[in-house]
C-alpha positions, -999 to +999 in steps of 0.1 A: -148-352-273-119-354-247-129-388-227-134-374-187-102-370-170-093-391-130-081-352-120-105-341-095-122-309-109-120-277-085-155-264-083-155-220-093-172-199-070-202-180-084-181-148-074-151-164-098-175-177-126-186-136-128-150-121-129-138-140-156-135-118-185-147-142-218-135-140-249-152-137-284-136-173-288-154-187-263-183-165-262-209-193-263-200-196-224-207-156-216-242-167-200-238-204-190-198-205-175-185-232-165-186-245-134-151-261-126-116-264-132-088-289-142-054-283-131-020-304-118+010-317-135-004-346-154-029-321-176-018-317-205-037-290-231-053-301-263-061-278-294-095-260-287-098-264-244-109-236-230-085-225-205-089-198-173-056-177-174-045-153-149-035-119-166+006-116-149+023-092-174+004-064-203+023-067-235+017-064-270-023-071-267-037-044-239-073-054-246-093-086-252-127-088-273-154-099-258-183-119-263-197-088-273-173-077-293-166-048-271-125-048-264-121-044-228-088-036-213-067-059-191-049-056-154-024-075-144-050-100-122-075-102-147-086-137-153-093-148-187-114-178-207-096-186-238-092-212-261-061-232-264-044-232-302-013-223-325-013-191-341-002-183-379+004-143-378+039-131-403+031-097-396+024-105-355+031-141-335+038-172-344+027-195-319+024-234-306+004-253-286+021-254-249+026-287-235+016-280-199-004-256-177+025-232-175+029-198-179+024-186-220+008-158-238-024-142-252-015-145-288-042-133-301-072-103-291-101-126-297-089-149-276-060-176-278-037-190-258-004-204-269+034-202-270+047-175-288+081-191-311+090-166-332+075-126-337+077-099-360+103-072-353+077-048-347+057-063-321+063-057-286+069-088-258+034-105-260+009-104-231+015-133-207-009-155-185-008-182-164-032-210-166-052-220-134-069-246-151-090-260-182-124-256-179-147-288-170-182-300-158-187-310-124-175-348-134-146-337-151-152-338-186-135-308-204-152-280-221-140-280-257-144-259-286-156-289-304-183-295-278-194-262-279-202-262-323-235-255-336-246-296-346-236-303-383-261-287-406-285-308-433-274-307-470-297-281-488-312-287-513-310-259-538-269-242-551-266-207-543-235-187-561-202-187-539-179-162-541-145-166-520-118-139-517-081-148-510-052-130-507-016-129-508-009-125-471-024-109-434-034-070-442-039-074-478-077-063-474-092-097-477-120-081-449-125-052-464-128-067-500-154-091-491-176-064-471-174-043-500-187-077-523-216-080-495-228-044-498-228-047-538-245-080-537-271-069-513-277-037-531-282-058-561-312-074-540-295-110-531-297-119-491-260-122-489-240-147-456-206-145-449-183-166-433-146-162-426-136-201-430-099-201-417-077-179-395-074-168-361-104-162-338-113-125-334-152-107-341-135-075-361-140-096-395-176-108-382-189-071-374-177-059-407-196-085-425-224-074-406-224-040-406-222-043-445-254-060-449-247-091-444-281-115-437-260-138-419-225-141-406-209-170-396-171-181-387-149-210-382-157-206-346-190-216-349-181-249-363-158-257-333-123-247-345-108-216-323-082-213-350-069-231-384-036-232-379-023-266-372-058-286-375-066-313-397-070-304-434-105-326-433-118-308-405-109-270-421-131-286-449-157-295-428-161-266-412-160-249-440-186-265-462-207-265-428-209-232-426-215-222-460-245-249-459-259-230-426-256-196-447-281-213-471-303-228-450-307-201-433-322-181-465-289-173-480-289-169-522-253-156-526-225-165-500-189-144-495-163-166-482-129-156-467-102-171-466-073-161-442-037-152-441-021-158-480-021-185-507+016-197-494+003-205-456+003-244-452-034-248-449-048-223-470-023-234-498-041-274-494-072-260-490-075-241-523-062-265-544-091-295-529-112-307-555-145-301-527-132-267-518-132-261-555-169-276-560-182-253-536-169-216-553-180-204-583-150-175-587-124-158-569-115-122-564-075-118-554-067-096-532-032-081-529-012-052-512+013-048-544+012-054-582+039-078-582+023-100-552-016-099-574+005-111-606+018-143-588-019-150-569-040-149-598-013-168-619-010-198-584-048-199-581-055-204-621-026-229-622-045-251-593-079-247-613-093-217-593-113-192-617-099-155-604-125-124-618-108-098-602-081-082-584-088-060-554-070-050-520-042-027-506-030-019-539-060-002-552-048+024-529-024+034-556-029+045-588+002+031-600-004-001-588-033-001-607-018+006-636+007-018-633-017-049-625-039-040-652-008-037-676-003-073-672-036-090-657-064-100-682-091-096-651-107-066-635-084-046-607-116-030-583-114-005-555-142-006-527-161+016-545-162-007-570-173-042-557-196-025-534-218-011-569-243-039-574-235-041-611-200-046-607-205-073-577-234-094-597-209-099-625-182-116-604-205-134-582-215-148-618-182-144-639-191-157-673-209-123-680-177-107-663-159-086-695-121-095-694-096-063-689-091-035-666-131-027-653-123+013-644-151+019-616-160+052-599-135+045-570-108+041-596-114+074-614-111+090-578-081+080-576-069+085-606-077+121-599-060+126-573-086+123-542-081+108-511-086+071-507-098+056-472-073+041-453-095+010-446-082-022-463-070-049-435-077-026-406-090-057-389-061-079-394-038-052-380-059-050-347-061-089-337 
């Protein structure tokens, strides 16, 4: 916790503390706001503040999510509480800390306020804001995404089979790969949690977790973190093993973890290969957007120890591409279809009875024959 600042807080009026528009981010303050504000020259913004930020231009992001997940659109005027933190995005923003209270951007739907360095060449100018201050008590003490974590869970006391899914970059149907895992596993009777454990704050990954049948769904924003990039290696860890431990307590017997972004972003690359990260998943299912891009994932996450079982994502949109990885992969490649059948998603949750080789499940034979394939892998991703 940030020690309490000598700025004088400016107190919000009960009029301002019900205009501001609040973020999923942030969204353990949609009932009790805060009260009062920090602001002046000599404030300086740490990772994970939450910030009130004046809506002055609509760029590439014309909506934010809400606490409720609802995406609500934004007016130049609209005032905002978001979360100070960098951004990782190839296909969007990349995006630093600022080092004042001047003007930056909403980098990210869910929530997040930063500096936008570089962008993609198909996103438009990014939404701008301008602070009017970091949110604080009445004695000036900020509010913090730290302060607002769920407190650190107790060990259990019983294993429960992990299953984590990575990818080889944003929109490579990570999401939509491990809701399809938590609708086999929980057809197959297990009471499945999820948790997203790195990445970007935004709900879209959350509600699809739930609205497969997930028991429980939790993300890194629970445990205090608004996003990964930039933070700590030994915090992501601890995040991510608390989360996975409040799954279990919570009646979990089979977790689905996410990982974000692709095996060559900074964190994600040290994460996997962490002898604790490793402890705590029992297999891997790759997911990849090309044949070429699953070939070098399964062969990076094997070479760091990692046990891969299958090969899954954008690819399986194509029946070449299936062809081609299972031409030169010794794992399963599975569509939706697939992992959502329980068989299929009890034998990679447990992969020594998973048979090596191309597995060729319904969804694959549609394919194969020609019928339409839903055009759902990394919708989420696209929309933060």
């Amino acid at each position: 916790m940030t020690a309490p600042t000598v700025c004088q807080p400016t107190a919000l009026t009960e009029f301002q503390r019900a205009a501001l528009k609040v973020s999923y981010t942030v969204r353990a303050l949609d009932v009790d706001r805060p009260t009062h504000l920090l602001s002046g020259p000599d404030i300086r913004p740490n990772p994970g503040d939450v910030v009130a930020a004046e809506v002055t231009e609509v760029g590439r992001h014309t909506r934010v999510e809400l606490a409720n997940g609802r995406r609500a659109h934004l007016f130049p005027g609209d005032v905002l509480l978001l979360a100070y933190a960098a951004r990782y995005a190839p296909d969007q923003f990349e995006a630093e800390l600022p080092l004042d209270l001047g003007p930056c951007h909403l980098v990210a739907a869910g929530g997040i306020a930063a500096e936008v360095r570089t962008a993609h060449d198909a996103m438009a100018a990014p939404t701008r804001i301008t602070p009017i201050g970091i949110a604080a008590t009445a004695a000036g003490t900020r509010v913090t995404m730290e302060g607002l974590a769920a407190p650190t869970p107790a060990r259990p006391m019983r294993g429960v089979p992990t299953i984590a899914v990575v990818g080889t970059a944003m929109n490579a149907g990570k999401t939509s790969t491990g809701a399809a895992l938590v609708r086999g596993l929980t057809a197959a009777g297990y009471r499945v949690g999820a948790a997203k454990i790195t990445g970007t704050g935004a709900g879209g990954d959350r509600w699809l977790f739930a609205d497969s049948g997930a028991a429980g769904v939790l993300d890194f924003t629970d445990a205090g973190m608004a996003t990964t990039y930039r933070m700590p290696l030994d915090r992501i860890m601890e995040g991510a093993r608390d989360l996975r431990d409040r799954l279990v307590l919570d009646g979990a017997d089979a977790v689905v973890l996410e990982i974000a972004d692709g095996v060559m972003q900074p964190e994600t690359a040290r994460l996997l290969a962490r002898d604790d990260f490793q402890a705590m998943v029992g297999s891997c299912v790759f997911a990849a957007g090309d044949a070429p891009g699953a070939l070098y994932g399964v062969d990076r996450l094997r070479a760091i120890g990692l046990p891969v079982v299958a090969v899954s994502g954008r690819l399986t949109a194509s029946p070449l591409a299936i062809r081609e990885v299972a031409g030169v992969l010794d794992v399963g490649v599975h569509g939706l279809t697939g992992l959502a059948d329980p068989e299929v998603a009890v034998r990679l949750l447990r992969p020594a009875v998973e048979p090596a080789g191309y597995f060729h499940d319904a969804g694959d034979a549609l394919r194969l024959a020609g019928e339409p394939v839903a055009a759902a892998q990394g919708a989420s991703e696209r929309s933060a």
